[in-house]
TIMARMI-457444 format. One line per 8 residues: their letters; for each residue x, z negated, y of C-alpha. Coordinates in steps of 0.25 Angstrom, whole numbers, plus 5000, padded with zeros to 4 digits. Layout:
N
A	X,Z,Y ~ ...
END
This chain:
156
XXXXXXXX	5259,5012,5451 ~ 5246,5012,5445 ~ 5243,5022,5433 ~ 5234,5033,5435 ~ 5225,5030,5427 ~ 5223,5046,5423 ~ 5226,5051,5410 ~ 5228,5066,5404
XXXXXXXX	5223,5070,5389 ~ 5222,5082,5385 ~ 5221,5089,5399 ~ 5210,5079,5403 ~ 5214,5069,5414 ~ 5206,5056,5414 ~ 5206,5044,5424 ~ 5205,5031,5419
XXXXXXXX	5192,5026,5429 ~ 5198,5019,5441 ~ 5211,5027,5440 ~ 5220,5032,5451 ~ 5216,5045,5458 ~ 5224,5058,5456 ~ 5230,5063,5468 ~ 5236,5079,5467
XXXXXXXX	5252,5079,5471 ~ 5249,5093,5477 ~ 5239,5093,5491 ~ 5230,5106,5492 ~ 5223,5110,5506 ~ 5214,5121,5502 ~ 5210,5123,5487 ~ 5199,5125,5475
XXXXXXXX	5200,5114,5463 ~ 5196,5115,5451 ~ 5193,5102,5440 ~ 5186,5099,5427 ~ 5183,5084,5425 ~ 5173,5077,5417 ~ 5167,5066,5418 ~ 5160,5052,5410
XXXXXXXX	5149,5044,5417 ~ 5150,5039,5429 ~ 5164,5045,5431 ~ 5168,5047,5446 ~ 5180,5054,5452 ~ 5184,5064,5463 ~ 5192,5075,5464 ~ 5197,5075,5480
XXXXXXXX	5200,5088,5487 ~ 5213,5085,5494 ~ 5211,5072,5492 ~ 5201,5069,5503 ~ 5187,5076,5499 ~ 5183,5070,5484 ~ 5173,5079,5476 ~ 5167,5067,5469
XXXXXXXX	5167,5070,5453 ~ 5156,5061,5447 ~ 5148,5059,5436 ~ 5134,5062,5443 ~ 5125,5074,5431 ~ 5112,5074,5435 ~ 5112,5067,5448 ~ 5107,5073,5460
XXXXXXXX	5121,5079,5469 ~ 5126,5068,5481 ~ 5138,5068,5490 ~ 5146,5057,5480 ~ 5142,5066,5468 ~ 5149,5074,5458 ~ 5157,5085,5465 ~ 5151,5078,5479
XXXXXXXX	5161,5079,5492 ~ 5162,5065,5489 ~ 5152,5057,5498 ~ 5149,5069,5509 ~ 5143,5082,5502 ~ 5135,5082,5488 ~ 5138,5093,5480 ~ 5126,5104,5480
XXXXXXXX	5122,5099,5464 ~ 5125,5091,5455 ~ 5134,5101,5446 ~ 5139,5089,5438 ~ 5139,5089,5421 ~ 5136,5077,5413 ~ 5147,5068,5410 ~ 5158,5071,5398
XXXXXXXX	5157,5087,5403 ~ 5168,5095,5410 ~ 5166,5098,5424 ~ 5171,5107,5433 ~ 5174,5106,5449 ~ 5178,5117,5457 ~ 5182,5113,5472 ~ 5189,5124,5483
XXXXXXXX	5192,5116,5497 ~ 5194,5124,5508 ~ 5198,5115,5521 ~ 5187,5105,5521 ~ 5176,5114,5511 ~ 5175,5113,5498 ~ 5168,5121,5488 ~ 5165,5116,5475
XXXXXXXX	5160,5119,5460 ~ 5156,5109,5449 ~ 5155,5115,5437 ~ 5152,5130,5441 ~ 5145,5124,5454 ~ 5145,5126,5468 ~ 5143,5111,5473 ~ 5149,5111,5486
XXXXXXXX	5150,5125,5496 ~ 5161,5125,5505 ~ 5156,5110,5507 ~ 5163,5107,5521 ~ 5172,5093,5516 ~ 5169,5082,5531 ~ 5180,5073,5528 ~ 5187,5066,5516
XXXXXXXX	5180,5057,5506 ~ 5179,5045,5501 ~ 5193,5043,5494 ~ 5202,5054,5499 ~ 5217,5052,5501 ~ 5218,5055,5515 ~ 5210,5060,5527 ~ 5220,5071,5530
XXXXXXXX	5210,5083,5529 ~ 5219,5093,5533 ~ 5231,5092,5525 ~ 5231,5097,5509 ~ 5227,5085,5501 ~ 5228,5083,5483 ~ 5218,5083,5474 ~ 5213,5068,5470
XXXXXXXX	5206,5066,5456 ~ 5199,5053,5458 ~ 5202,5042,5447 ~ 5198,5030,5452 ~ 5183,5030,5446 ~ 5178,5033,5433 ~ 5184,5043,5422 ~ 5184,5056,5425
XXXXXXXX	5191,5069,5416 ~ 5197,5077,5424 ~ 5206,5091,5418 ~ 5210,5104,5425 ~ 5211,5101,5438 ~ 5215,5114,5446 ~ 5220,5114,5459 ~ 5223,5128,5470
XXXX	5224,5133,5483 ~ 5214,5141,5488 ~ 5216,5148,5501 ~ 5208,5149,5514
END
């Protein structure tokens, strides 16, 4: 088996670029998830909703918001800014899915609104949009910081 390529130091879990991604034993349907992550330049991740719907995490300050940028439902909806903070500085992502919307914050913004979700993206681990699915932290790019990832159920 291949290693990881992840490391934990000091509550802080780092990927080596072009590691393996991280896929959650538990599988969720409907739930809010919250993450801090930082980033160096030109890191590139994603952190997948169920596996299927990546929110790209990117390292995109100052550039205008698109569909394949920071926080953007990766290649389908931009976010409605670009809420990003320069490389080297904590960030924050706050992400509630509700059958196929999603509403989410980065760093205390409101960059997508009960955003309707048309079909997976680019990467996800099935197509299976009915059933629960875990949370992927993508590895396989450049290095990303990832620390307190929460996870919890939300009802409808």
């Amino acid at each position: 088996a291949k290693p990881s390529g992840w490391k934990v130091e000091n509550g802080v879990m780092t990927n080596d670029p072009h590691a393996n991604n991280l896929v959650s034993k538990q599988k969720f349907s409907d739930f809010r998830i919250r993450c801090e992550y930082k980033l160096e330049k030109d890191s590139n991740s994603g952190i997948y909703l169920r596996g299927r719907y990546e929110l790209q995490v990117l390292d995109d300050f100052g550039k205008p918001a698109v569909p394949t940028g920071h926080m953007g439902i990766y290649s389908r909806v931009a976010p409605a800014m670009n809420a990003s903070k320069p490389i080297g500085e904590w960030q924050t992502m706050e992400a509630t899915i509700v059958g196929n919307r999603v509403t989410v914050f980065l760093n205390g913004k409101k960059v997508h609104d009960n955003q309707a979700i048309d079909g997976i993206t680019g990467g996800a681990l099935d197509a299976d949009e009915a059933a629960p699915g875990p949370i992927m932290l993508q590895g396989d790019h450049e290095k990303v910081f990832y620390r307190k990832v929460t996870v919890w159920p939300v009802a409808k």
